[in-house]
PAZAPA-4460 file (N, C-alpha, C; in steps of 0.05 Angstrom, whole numbers, plus 32768, in hexadecimal, padded with zeros to 4 digits):
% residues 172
    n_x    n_y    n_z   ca_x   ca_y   ca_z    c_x    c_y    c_z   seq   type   mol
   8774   845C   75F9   878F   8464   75F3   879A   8473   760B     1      X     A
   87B1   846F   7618   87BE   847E   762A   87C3   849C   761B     2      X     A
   87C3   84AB   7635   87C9   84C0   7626   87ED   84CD   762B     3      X     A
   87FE   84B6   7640   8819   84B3   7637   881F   849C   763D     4      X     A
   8831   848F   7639   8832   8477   7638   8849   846D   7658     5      X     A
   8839   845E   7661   884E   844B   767C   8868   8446   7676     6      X     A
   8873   8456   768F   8894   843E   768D   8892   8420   7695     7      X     A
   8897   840B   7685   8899   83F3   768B   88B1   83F9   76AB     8      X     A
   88B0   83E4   76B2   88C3   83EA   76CB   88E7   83D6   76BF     9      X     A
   88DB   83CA   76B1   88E8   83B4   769E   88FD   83C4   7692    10      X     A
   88EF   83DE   7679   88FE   83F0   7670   890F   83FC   766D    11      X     A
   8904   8409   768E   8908   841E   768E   8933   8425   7698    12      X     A
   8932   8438   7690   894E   843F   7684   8959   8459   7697    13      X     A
   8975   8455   769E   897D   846F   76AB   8976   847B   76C9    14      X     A
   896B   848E   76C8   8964   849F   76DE   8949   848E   76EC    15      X     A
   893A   8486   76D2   8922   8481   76DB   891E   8468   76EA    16      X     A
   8934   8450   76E1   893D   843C   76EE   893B   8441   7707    17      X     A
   8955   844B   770A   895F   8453   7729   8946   8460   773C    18      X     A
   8932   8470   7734   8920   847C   7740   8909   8458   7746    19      X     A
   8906   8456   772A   88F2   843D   7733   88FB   8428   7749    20      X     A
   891B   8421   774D   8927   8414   7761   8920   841D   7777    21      X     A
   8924   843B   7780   891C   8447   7799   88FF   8446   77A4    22      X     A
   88F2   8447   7792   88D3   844B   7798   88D0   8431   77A5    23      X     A
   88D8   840D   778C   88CD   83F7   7799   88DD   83F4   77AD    24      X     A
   88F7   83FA   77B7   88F9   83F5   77C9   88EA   8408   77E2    25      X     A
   88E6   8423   77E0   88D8   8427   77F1   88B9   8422   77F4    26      X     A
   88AA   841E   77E2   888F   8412   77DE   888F   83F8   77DA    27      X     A
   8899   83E9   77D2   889A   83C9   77CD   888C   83C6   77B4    28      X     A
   8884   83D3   77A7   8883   83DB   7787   8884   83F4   7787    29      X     A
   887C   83F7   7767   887A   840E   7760   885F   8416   774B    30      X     A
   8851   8426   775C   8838   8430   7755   8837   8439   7733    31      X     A
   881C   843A   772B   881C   8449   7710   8820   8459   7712    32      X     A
   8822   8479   771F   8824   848E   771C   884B   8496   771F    33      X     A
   8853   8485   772E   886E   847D   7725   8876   8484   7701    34      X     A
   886E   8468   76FC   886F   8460   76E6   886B   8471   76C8    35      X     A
   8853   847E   76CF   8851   8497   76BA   8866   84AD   76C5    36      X     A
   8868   84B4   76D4   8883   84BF   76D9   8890   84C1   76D0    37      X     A
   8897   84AE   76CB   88B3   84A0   76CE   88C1   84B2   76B3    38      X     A
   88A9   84B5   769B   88AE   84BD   7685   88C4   84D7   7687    39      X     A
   88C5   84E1   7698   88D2   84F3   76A5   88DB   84F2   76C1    40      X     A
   88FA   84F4   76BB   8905   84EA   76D1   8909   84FE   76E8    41      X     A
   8909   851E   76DB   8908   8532   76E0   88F0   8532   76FA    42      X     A
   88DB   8537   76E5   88BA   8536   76F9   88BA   8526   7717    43      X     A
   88C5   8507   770F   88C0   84EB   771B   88D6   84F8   7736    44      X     A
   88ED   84FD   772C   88FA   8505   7749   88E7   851F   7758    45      X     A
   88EA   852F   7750   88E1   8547   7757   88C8   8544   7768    46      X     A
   88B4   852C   775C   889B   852B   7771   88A9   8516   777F    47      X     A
   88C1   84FF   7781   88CB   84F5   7799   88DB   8503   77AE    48      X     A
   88DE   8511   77A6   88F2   8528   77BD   88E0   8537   77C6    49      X     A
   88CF   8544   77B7   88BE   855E   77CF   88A2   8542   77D6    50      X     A
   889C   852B   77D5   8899   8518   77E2   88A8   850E   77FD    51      X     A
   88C2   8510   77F8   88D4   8503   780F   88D1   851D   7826    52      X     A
   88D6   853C   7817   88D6   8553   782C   88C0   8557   7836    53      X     A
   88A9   854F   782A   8888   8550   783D   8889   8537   784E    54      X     A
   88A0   8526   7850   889C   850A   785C   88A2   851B   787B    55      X     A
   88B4   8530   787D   88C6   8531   7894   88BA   854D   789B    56      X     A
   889F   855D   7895   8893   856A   78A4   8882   8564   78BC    57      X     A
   8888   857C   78C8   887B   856E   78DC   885A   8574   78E4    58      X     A
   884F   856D   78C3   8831   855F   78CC   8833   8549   78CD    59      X     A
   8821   853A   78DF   8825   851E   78E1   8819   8512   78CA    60      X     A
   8824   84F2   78CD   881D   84E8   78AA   87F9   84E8   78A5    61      X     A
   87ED   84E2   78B8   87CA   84DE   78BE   87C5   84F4   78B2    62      X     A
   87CC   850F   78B5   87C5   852A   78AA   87CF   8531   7894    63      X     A
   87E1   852A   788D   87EE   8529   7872   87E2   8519   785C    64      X     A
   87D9   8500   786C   87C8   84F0   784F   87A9   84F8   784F    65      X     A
   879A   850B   7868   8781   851D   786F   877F   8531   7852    66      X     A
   879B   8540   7857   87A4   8556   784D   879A   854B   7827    67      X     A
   87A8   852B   7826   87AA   852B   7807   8792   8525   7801    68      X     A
   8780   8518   780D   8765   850C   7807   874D   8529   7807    69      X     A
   8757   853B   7811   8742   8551   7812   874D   8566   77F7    70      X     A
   8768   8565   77ED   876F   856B   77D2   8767   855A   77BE    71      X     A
   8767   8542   77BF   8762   852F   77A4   8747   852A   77AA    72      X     A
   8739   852E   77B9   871F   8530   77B6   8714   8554   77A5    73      X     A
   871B   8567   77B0   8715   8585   77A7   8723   857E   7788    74      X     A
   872C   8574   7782   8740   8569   7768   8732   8552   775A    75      X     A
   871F   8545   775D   8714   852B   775A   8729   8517   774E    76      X     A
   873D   851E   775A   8757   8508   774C   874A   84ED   775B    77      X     A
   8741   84D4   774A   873F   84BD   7754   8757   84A7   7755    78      X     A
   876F   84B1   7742   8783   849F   7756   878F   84AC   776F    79      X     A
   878B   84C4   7773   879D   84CE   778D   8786   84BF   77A2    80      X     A
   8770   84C3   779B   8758   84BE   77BB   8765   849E   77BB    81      X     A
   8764   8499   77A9   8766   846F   77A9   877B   846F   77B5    82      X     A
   8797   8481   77B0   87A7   8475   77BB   87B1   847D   77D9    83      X     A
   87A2   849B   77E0   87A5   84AE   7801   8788   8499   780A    84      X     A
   877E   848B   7807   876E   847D   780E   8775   8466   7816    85      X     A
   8781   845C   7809   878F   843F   7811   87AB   8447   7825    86      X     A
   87B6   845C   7821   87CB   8463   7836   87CB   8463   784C    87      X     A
   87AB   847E   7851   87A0   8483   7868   8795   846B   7875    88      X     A
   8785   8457   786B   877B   843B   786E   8794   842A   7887    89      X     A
   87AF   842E   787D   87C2   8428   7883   87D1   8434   789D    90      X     A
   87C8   8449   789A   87D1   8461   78B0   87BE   8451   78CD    91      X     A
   87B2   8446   78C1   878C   8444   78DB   877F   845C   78D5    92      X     A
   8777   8469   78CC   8762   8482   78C2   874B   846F   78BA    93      X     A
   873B   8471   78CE   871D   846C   78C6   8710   8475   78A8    94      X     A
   86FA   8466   789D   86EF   8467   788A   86DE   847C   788F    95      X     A
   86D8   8481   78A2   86C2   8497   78A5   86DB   84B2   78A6    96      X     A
   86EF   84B8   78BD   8708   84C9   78BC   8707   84CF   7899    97      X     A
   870E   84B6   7887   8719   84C3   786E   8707   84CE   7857    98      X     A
   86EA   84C5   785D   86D4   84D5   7857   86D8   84F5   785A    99      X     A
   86D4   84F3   7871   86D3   850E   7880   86EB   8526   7872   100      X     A
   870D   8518   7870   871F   8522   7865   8713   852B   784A   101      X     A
   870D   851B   7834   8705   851A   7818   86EC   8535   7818   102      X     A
   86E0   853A   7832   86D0   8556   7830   86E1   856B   7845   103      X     A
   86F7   8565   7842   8709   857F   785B   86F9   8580   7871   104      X     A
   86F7   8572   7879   86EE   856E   7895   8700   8554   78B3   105      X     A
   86F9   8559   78C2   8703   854C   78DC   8704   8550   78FB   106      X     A
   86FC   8543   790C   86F0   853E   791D   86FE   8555   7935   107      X     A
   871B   855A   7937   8722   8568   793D   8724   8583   792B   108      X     A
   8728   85A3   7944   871D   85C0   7931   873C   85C3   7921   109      X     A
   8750   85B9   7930   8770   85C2   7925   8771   85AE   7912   110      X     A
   876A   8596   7908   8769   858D   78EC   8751   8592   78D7   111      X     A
   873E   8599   78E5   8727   859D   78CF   8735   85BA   78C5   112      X     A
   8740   85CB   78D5   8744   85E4   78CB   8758   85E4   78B4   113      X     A
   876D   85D1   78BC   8785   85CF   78A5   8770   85C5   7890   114      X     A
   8763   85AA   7892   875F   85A3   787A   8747   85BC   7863   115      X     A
   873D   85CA   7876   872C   85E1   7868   873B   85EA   7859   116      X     A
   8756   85FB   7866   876B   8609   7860   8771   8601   7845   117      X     A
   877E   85E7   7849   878A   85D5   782A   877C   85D5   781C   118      X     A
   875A   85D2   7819   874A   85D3   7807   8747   85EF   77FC   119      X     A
   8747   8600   780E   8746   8618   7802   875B   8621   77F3   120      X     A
   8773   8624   77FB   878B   8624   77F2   8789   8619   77CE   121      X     A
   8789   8601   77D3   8788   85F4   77B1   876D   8602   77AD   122      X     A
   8757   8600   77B0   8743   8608   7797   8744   862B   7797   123      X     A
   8750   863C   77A6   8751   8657   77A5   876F   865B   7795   124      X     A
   8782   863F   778E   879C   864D   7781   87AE   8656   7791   125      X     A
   87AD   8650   77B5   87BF   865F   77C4   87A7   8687   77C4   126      X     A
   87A1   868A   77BC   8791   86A3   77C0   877F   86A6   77DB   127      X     A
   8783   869B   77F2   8774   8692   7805   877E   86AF   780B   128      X     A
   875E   86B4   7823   8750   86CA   7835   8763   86CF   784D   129      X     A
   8767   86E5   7855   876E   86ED   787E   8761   86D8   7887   130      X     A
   873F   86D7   787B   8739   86C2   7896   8739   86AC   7895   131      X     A
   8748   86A0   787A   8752   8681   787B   8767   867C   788A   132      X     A
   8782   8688   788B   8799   868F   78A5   878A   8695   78B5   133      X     A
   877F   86A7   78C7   8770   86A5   78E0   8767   868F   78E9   134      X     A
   8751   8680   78D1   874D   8663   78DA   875B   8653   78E7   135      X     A
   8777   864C   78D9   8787   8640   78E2   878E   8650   78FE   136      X     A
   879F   8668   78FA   87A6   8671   7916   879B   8670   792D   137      X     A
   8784   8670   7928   8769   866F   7945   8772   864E   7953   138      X     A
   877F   8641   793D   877B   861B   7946   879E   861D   794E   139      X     A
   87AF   8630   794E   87C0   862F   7953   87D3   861F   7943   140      X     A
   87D5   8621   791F   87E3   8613   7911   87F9   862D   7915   141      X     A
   8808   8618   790F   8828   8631   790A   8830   8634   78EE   142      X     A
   883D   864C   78EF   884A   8654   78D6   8859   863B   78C9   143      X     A
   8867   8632   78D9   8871   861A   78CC   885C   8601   78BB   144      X     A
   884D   8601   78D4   8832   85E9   78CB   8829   85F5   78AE   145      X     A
   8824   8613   78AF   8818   8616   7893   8826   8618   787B   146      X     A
   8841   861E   787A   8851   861E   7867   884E   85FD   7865   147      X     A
   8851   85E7   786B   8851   85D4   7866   8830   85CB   7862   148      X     A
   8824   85CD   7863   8807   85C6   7860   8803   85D2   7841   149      X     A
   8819   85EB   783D   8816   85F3   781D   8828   85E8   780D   150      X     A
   8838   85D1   7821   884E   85BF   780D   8834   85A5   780C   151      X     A
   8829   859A   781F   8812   858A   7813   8804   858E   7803   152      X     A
   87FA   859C   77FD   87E3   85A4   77E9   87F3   85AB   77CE   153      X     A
   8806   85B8   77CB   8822   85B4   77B6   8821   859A   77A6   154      X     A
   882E   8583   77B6   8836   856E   77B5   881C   855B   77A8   155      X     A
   87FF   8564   77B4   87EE   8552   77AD   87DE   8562   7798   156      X     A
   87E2   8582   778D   87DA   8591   7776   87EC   857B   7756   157      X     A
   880F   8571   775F   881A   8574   7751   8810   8557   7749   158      X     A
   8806   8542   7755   87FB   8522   7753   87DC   8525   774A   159      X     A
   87C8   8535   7759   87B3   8533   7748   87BA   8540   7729   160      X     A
   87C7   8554   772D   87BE   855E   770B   87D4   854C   76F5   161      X     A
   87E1   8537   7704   87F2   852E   76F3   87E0   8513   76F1   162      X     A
   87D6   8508   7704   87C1   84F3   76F9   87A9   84FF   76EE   163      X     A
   8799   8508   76EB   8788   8513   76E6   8791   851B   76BF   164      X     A
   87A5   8527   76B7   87AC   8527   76A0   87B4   8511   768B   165      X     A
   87C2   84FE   76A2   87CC   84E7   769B   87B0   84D0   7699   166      X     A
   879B   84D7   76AF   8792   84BE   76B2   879D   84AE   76BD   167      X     A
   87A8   84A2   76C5   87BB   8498   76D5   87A5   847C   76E1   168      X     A
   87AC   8466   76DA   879C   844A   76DF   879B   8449   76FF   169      X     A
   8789   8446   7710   8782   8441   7727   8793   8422   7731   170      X     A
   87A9   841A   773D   87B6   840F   7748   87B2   8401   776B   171      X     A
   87A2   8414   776E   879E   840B   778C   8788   8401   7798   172      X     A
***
């Protein structure tokens, strides 16, 4: 038994329409996690807009889908890994690279450090140490980088615990 039920795309009515239009046109479908969404049109925009505003930070996309695979892994969300997995896949991120992300780790010290950071960040609640900022500062992230590195981990807190509750069918 689902534990809420899918927007048909067929259905679907109103706001949620219009949102499912935007997605396939910018995805060329529209994913399940869409779709449960959708139930709320409210939610469904809200994770497409602070989606669109993490699009236009300036971590690059490779570290941004690093960033989500080392949250939905600390998260054991299995549709976020399936789907920052197939993204990253897409990006060119090596299979071994997205390993490595999925344990906050990376080959360079200024991304392994962010991705520590992000991990820490979500499983401490944002309650992170001086010497988790130092971490970063020593690698020379900027204030800017980290205010946005806490809009990633945001963004991918608000997708694992929404699949994860939902269950959310693996699509990718």
């Amino acid at each position: 038994m689902a534990r809420i039920e899918k927007v048909n795309l067929e259905e679907a009515k109103g706001e949620s329409a219009k949102l499912f239009e935007s997605v396939k046109r910018s995805l060329g479908r529209v994913p399940n996690i869409y779709k449960y969404m959708g139930n709320s049109p409210l939610l469904l925009e809200g994770f497409m807009e602070l989606s669109k505003l993490l699009g236009k930070s300036s971590l690059s996309p490779e570290l941004k889908e690093k960033i989500a695979l080392a949250v939905g892994a600390s998260n054991h969300c299995n549709y976020c890994l399936a789907a920052h997995t197939a993204i990253a896949k897409g990006l060119g991120i090596s299979q071994g690279d997205i390993d490595a992300a999925k344990g906050a780790n990376a080959d360079d010290k200024k991304s392994a450090a962010i991705l520590r950071f992000a991990k820490a960040a979500n499983e401490k609640r944002g309650d992170v140490s001086d010497d988790d900022i130092k971490a970063l500062k020593d690698e020379k992230v900027s204030d800017q980088e980290i205010c946005e590195i806490i809009l990633a981990v945001t963004v991918n807190l608000l997708t694992n615990t929404f699949n994860r509750v939902v269950q959310t069918p693996v699509d990718f």
